[in-house]
N, C-alpha and C positions, 0 to 999 in steps of 0.2 A: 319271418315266421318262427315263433317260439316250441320248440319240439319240450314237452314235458313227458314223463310216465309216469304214473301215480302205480305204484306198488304194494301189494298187503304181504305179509309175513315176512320171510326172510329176504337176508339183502344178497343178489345175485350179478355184482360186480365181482369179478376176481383181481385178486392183488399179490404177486409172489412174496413173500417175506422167509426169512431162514430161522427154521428152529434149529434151537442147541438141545442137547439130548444126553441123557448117561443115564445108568441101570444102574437102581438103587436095590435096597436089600429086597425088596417085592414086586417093586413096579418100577417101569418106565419111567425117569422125570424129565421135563422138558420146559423152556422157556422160549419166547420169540424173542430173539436179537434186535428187533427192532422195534419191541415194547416188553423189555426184559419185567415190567411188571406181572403180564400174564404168566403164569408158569401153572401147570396142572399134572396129572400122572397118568397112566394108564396099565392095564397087562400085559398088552402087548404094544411094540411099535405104531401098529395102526389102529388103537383107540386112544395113544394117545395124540397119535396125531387128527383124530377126529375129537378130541376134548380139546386141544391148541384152538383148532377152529370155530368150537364151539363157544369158547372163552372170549376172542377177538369179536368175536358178531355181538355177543353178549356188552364188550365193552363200549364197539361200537355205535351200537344200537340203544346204547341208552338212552332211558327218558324221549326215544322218538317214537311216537304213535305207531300202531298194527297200518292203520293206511296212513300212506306218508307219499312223498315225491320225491324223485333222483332227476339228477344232469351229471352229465359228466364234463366238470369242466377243465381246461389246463391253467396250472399253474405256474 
């Protein structure tokens, strides 16, 4: 029996990953250590840490359609 979910909008798997972080002359900067490409800013602590996440779904998610299908599989 094939279990699928077909999902619209955001992607609601969670995945811990580590930002790095340091206080620049106005804002917040931060990148993920384990996709040191994303890196964004914010005012505080926790918008940047709600722009990290925003970044990663964003990169995530590209080019996949609004309704789409998830599994979670092991690799």
């Amino acid at each position: 029996h094939e279990s699928t979910t077909i999902f619209t909008g955001r992607m609601t798997m969670k995945t811990k990953m580590t930002m790095i972080y340091w206080k620049g002359e106005k804002f917040w900067l931060g990148k993920l250590l384990e996709h040191p490409e994303i890196m964004t800013q914010g005012k505080t602590l926790e918008e940047l840490e709600e722009n990290i996440k925003d970044a990663y779904l964003l990169m995530a998610m590209d080019e996949v359609p609004e309704e789409h299908r998830m599994r979670e599989i092991a690799i």
